[in-house]
N, C-alpha and C positions, 0 to 999 in steps of 0.2 A: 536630526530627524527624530532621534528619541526625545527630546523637548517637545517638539510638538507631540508628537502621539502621546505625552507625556500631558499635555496641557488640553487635548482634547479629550482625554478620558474624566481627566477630572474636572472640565465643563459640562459633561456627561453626567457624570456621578452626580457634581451639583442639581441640576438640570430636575435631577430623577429626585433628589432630597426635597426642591422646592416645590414639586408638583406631587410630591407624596405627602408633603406637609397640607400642603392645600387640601389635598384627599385627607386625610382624615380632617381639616377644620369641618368637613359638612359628613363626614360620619356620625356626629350627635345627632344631628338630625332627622336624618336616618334610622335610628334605630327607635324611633317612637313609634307606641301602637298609644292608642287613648281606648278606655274601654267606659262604655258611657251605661247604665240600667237605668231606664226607662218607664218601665211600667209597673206596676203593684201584684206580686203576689195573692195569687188567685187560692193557691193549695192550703187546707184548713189544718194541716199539718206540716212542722217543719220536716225538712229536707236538705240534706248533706248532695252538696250539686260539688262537682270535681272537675278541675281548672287542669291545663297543662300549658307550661310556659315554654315555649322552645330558645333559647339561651342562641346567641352566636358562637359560643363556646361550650363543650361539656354537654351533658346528657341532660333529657328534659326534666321539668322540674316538676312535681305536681301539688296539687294543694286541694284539700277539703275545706269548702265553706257552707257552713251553715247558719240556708237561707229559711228563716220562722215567715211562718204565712202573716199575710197582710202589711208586708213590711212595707215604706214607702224608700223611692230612689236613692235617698240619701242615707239609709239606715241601711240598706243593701251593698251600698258601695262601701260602707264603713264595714259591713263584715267581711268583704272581698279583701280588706287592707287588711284588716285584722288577720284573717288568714293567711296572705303573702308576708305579717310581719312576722308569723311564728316560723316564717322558711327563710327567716332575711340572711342569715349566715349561710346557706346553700348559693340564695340570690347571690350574694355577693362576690360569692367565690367565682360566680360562674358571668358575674359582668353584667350582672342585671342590679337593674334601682328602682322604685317603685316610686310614685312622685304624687304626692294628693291623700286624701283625697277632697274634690274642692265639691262638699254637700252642694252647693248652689246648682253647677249643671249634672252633678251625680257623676261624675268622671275622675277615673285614676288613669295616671300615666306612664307606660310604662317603658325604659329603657335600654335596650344593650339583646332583645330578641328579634328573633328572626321571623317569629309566630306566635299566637296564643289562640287556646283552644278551651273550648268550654263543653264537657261531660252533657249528657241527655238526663235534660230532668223534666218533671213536669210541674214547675210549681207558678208557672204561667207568667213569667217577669218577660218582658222585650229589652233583649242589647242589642247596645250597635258597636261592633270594632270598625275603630277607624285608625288609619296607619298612611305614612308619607309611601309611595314607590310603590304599590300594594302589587302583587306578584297574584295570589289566589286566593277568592272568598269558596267560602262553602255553610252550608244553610241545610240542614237535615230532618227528618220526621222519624221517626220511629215509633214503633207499640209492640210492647212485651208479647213476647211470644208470639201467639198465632190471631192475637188480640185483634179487633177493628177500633176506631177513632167512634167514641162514645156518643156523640154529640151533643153535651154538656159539659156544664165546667163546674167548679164544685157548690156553687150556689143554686146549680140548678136549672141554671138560665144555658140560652144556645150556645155553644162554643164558636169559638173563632180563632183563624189561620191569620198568618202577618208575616211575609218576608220582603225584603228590600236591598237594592245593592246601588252605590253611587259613587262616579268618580267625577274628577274636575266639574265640568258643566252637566252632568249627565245623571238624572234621579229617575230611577223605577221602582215601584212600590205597588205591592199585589195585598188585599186584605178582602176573605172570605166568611162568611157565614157558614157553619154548618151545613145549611140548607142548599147553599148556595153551591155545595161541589156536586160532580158530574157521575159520584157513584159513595158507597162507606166503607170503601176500603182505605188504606193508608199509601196505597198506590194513583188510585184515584183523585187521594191529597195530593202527592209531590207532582202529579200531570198538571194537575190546575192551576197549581203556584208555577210552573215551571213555564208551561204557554199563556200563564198573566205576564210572569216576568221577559218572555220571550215576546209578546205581544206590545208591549213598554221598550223595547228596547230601540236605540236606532238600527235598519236594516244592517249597517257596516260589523258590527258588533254582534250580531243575532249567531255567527259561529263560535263565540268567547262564551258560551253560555251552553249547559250540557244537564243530562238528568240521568243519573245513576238508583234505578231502582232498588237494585240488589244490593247497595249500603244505604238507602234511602235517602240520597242527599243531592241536591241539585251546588252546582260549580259553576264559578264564574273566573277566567281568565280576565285579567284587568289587561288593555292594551298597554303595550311598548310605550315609555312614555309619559303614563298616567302618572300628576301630582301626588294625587293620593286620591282615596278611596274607603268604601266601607260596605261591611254588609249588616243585614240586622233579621231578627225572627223572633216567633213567640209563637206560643198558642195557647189557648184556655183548657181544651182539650181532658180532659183528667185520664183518657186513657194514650192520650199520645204526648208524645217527649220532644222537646225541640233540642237542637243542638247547633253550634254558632264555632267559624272557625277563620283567622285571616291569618295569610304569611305576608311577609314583605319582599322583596327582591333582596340576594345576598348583596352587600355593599359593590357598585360599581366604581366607585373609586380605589378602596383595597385590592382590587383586581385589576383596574387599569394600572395600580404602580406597581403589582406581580408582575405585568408585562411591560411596563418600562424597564424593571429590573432586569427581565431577561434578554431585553432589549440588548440592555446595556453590557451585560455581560460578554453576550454574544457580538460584540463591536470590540468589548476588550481584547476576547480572546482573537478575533481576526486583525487587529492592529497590531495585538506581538506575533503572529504569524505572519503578517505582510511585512514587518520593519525586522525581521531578524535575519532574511536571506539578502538587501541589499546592504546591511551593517557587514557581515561576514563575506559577502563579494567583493565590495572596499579593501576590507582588511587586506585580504588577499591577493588583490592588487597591486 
């Protein structure tokens, strides 16, 4: 009898090795965010914009990039590397790689986080994060102090709002004119992007989607499921700040072999409790 329980724990144990190995083959995967800039720098002065990289491991990372006005996509993406490479000994430690960046679509790649998170600035560039498993976007507005949204931008000309979020088959994209919002406040901003975006959506999905005045930032819950995903913002704005932020889901593989594990554990320890009172009744016999 102890042979078997003998040989079914360690068909167990195997069991758990090869379905943990598999779980992590698609952990790479997983851990990508792509971070793509877009649009050309509107602000006639540079600008120190602040990045947070959330790690799967260890404390967040943060980095200062400075973005010079008028810069084009691929001259912005090179300083977003540049930036991440004067933190690559922190990156490293913490399981993060930084991949690109590939000038042609302005895209860096990034691996081993959970999230990345971009500071309020106003120098009017549009990103988009896109990430495999996407768990939560978030798209924010802000204006210093007790400030209202100018309605120019620093050439002069009318300002304009741009946020957007898309998964597998699924694109909403909201883009307003100054003139074009419902009052000039900064509240009045995030209503209008919020019931664009709410208006775009399919009905199924119109509860995954929320508007937080009081941090000024509209959230998007990505459904159960979803491949992947992105969100994206900007504004021209000179008195108002955009700010861009996506997590991914923690790895569901690493977690479904935490529960085989305890699975297994829990099979072990009840198989030498079930085979040690008929081995010693035997005996005793």
């Amino acid at each position: 009898m102890k042979t078997i329980l003998n040989k079914r724990v360690i068909n167990l144990c195997l069991t758990a090795v090869l379905m943990g190995t598999f779980a992590l083959s698609a952990y790479t995967y997983a851990t990508e965010i792509k971070v793509n800039i877009k649009g050309k720098s509107l602000n006639k002065v540079d600008q120190m914009v602040q990045w947070v990289i959330e790690p799967k491991k260890g404390g967040p990372i943060t980095v200062l990039v400075k973005v010079s006005p008028g810069r084009e996509p691929a001259g912005k993406v090179t300083d977003l590397r540049n930036a991440l490479f004067l933190a690559r000994d922190e990156l490293r430690n913490k399981g993060v790689t930084v991949v690109g960046p590939d000038l042609a679509n302005a895209t860096l790649t990034i691996h081993g986080a959970n999230g990345v998170h971009k500071f309020d600035d106003n120098t009017g560039e549009k990103e988009n994060f896109w990430g495999p498993k996407p768990k939560e976007g978030r798209m924010s507005f802000h204006v210093p102090d007790d400030s209202a949204p100018a309605g120019i931008d620093w050439d002069g000309l009318e300002s304009q709002f741009q946020a957007s979020l898309g998964f597998d088959d699924v694109l909403v994209d909201v883009s307003l004119n100054f003139s074009d919002l419902s009052g000039n406040t900064i509240n009045d901003l995030l209503t209008d992007i919020y019931n664009g975006l709410l208006a775009g959506l399919p009905v199924a999905y119109a509860p995954n989607l929320s508007l937080d005045l009081s941090n000024g930032a509209i959230m998007f819950m990505f459904p159960i499921g979803v491949s992947q995903g992105f969100v994206e913002n900007f504004t021209s704005d000179v008195n108002v700040l955009s700010g861009l932020s996506l997590e991914v889901l923690p790895e569901p593989s690493m977690l479904s072999l935490l529960a085989i594990s305890a699975v297994g554990f829990g099979y072990m320890r009840r198989s030498r409790r079930n085979s040690k009172t008929p081995l010693i009744t035997g005996e005793s016999a």
